[in-house]
N, C-alpha and C positions, 0 to 999 in steps of 0.2 A: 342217468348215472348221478350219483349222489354230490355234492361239491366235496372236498375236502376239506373238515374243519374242526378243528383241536377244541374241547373243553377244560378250562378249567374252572376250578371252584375254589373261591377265596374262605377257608379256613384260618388264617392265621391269628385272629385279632386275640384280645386277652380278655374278654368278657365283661370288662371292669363293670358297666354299668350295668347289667345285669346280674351279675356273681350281686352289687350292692344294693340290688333292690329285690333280691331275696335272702338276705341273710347266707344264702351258698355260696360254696367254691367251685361249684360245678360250674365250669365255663359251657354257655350254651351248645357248643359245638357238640359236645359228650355228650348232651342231653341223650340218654338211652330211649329209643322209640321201637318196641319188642326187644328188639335185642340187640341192634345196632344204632351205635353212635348216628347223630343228625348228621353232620358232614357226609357218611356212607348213606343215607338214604337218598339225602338231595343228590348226590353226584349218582348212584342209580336210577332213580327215577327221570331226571334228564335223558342220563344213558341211553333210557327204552325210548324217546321219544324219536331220535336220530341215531344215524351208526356214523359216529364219532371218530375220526382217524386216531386220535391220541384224548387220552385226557390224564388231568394232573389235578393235584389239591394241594394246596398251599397249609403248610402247619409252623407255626411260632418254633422260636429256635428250641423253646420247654419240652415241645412236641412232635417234634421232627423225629425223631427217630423212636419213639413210643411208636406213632404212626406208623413209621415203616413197618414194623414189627406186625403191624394186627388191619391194614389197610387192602386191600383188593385192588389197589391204583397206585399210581407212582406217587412220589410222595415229592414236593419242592418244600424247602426252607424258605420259610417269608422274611421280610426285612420290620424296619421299626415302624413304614406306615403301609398303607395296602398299596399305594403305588410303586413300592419296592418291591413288594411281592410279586404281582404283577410281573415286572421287570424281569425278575429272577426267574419264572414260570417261564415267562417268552423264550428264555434262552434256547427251552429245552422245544419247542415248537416248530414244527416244518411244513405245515398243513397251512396251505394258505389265507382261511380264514379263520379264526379263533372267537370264540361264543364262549364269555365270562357271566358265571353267577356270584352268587353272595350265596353260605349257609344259612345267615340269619333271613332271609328269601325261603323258607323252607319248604313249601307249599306250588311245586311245579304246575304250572300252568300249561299246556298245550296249544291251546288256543293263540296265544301269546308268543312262542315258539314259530308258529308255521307263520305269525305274517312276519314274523322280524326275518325268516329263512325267504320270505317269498321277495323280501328289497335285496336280498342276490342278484335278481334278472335287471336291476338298475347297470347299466353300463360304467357309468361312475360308482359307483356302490366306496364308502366308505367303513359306515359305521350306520347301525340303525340299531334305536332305543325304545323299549315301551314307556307310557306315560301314563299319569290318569289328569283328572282336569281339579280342579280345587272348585269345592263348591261353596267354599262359604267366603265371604267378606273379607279382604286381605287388606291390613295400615303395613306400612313400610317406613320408618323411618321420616315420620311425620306429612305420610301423606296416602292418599287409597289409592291400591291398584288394583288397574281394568281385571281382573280377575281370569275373564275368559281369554285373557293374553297367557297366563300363567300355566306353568306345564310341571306335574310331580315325576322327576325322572325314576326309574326303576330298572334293577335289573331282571331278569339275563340283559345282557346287550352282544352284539353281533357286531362284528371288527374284521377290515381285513387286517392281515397280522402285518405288513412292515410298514401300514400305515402308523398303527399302534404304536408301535415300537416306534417310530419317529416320534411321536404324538408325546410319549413317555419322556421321551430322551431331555426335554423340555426341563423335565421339572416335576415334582409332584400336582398329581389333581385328584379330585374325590370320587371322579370315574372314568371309565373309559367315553363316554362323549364329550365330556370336557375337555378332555385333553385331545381329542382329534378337533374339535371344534377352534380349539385355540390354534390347531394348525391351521385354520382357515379352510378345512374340508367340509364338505355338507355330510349335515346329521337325517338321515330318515326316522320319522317319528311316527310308532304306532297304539295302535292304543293298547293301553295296557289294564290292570287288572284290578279289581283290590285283595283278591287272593293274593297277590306278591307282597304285600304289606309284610314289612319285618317284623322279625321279632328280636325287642331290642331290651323290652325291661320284662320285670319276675311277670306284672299284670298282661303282659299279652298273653301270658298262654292260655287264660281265659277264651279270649278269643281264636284261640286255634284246637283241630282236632286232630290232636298227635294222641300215637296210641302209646299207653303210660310202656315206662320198662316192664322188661321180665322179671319174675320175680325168684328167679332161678337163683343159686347157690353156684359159690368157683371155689373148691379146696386145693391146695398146694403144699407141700412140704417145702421145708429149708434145715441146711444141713450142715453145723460146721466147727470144726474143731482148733485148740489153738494151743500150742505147748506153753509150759512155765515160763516163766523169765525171775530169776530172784532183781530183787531190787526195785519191783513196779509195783504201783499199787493194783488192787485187784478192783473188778466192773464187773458185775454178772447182773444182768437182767435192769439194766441202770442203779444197781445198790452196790455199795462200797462195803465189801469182803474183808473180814479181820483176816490178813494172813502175810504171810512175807513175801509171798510169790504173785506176784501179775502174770498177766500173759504176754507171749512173743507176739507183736503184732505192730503194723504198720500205725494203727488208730491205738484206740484204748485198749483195745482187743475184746471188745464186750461180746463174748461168744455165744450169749443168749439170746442178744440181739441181730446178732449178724446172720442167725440163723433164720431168728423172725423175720427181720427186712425180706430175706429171701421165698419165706413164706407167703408174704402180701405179694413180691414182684412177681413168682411163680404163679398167683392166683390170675393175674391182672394180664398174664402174659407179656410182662414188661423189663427182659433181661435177669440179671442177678445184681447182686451189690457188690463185685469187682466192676462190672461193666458202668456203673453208675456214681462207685467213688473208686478208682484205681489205686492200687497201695503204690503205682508209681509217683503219681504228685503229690509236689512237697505238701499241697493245700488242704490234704487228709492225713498228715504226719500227725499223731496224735490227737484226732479229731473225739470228739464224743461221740459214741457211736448211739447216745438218746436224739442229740441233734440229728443224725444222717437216717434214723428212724422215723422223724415226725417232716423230715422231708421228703421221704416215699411214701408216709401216710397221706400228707396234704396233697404231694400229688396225685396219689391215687382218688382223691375225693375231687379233683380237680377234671378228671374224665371221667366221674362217674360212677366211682363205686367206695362204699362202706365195709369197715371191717366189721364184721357179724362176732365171729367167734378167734377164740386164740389156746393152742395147746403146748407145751412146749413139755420136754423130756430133758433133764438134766443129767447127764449119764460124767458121774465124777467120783474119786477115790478119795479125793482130797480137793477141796476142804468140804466142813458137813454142811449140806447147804438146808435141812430142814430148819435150822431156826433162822433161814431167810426165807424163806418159802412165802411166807405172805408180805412183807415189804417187797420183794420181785413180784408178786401176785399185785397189789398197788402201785407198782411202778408203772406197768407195763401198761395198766388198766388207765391213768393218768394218760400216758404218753399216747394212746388211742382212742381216747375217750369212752372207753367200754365201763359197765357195771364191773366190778369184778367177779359177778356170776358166770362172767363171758370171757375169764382169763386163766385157765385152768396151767397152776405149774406141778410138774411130776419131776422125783430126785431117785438117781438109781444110782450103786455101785456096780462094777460090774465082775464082782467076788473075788479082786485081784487078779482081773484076765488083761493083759495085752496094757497099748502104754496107758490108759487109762485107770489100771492096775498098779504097772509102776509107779504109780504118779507120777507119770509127765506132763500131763495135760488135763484138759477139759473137752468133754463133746456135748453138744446141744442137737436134739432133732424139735422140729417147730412145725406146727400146722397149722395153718391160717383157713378163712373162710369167708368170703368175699361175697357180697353181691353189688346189684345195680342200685344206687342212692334213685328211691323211692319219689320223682322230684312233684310227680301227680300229685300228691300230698299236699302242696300248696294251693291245689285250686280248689281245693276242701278247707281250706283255713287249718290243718293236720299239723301236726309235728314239725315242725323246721328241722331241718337235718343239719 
């Protein structure tokens, strides 16, 4: 019979050095491989190798709940370093032994797997780690060391869980044998791989054989409308409307935009734009609604995906919007970084039918077109995204 033992998979970190050593915002974790995020492949491919009591993946507080949204596993909020994470993971854990990888680890190893499950049958059993040996010449701080004393630790690693958890309680460390190690428990050490080698900056993907994204298309609609308000100024599409009326709205009431944002989040499967700025806090009272746009565009570039096309429908009685037509057509195309071959605005009355008739208000319908940010492209020297 199987032991019982929880996986999780450390997702959280923020990409930094890798986002800056390709010119992208794609945090590795998103890296699209067919069609799934790396976090979903590494924690699947572990998966098949054991039957897992629980597993969890740790996502940054940016991504927690994106993740929930489009995850196949539970999903834990991480903290500010991986040992918080960790922590916070534990909580939800009941399986007496717990088996931690790294995403940037992407490349599952089996082999590596069965001997770290096989220091189970140790009676004491704490913690056992894979390693590889260092083969070249090591100085340290003015002096050479024995080298074949030196050990590269790696994960996965294999924990009993309230050892861990005590091991944690400590203090931060940079992995889970460290921190049991410091509680003075013995570490088993086995050999480990160079396939586990991370991936840390833009140049290792060079050295790895992930299969690029899909090159597939996500369309979405967004949809929204906003009545008059006299006395405001007016925001359509981020340009400033000669008129005496603004809109009734929490923010600026930019209804070309509010429909757009819902366009990208609808594509990306990532909520709407109540869920993401609430007309209940004070912190979006009058917000710009270009800013709360190029903050769902960066993050949608941030797991992963590129806005391709943009169509938007202007359904209004008042005021005329064709002689803004192409300052909204440049607006939107700036705010997205698109050509404006790829910003298509359309203005329609609707022959004095309904409150859009009366002149009450404004409707926008918005269509977005999404795909996966193309990141193979760099190991061709291609386009930078």
């Amino acid at each position: 019979m199987p032991h019982r033992i929880a996986l999780i998979l450390m997702a959280a970190g923020d990409s930094t050095r890798f986002c800056a050593s390709t010119n992208l915002s794609l945090k590795k974790q998103w890296l699209r491989v067919g069609d799934k995020p790396l976090w979903q492949k590494v924690a699947e491919d572990l998966s098949a190798l054991y039957p897992f009591a629980q597993t969890f993946i740790t996502a940054s507080a940016a991504d927690v709940l994106y993740m929930e949204q489009v995850s196949p596993f539970p999903v834990i909020k991480g903290g500010d370093t991986r040992a918080q994470s960790l922590r916070n993971a534990l909580e939800c854990v009941d399986a007496e032994f717990v088996f931690v990888s790294d995403v940037a680890r992407w490349c599952v190893d089996a082999a590596v797997c069965e001997r770290l499950l096989a220091c189970l049958a140790n009676p004491d059993f704490a913690c056992a780690v894979p390693f590889v040996s260092v083969p070249d010449t090591t100085f340290y701080q003015d002096r050479y060391l024995v080298r074949e004393d030196l050990k590269l630790i790696q994960t996965p690693q294999l924990s009993r869980t309230q050892i861990l958890r005590d091991a944690l309680s400590a203090g931060d460390f940079s992995d889970e044998s460290s921190a049991i190690h410091a509680l003075g428990k013995r570490i088993d050490f086995v050999r480990g791989s160079a396939r586990l080698s991370k991936l840390t900056l833009g140049e290792d993907l060079h050295d790895m054989r992930l299969s690029p994204p899909n090159r597939e298309s996500f369309c979405a609609s967004g949809f929204d409308v906003h009545a008059f308000e006299e006395g405001k100024p007016m925001v359509l599409g981020g340009v400033s409307i000669e008129s005496k009326l603004g809109f009734k709205a929490h923010s600026d009431g930019d209804v070309a935009l509010h429909a757009l944002s819902d366009a990208i989040l609808g594509a990306m499967c990532a909520g709407d734009i109540g869920q993401w700025f609430p007309d209940t806090s004070e912190e979006f009272r009058g917000a710009d609604s270009k800013q709360l746009l190029a903050q769902i565009h960066a993050y949608a570039r941030s797991v992963g995906f590129e806005v391709r096309y943009v169509d938007l429908t202007i359904m209004a009685q008042i005021p005329k919007i064709a002689p803004y037509k192409r300052q909204i057509q440049e607006s939107i195309a700036v705010l997205l970084s698109l050509p404006i071959s790829r910003v298509s605005i359309k203005a329609t009355t609707t022959e004095s039918l309904g409150f859009i008739g009366r002149k009450e208000g404004v409707a926008v319908s918005a269509n977005a077109t999404l795909g996966y940010i193309q990141w193979d492209r760099i190991l061709h020297n291609e386009e930078r995204l």
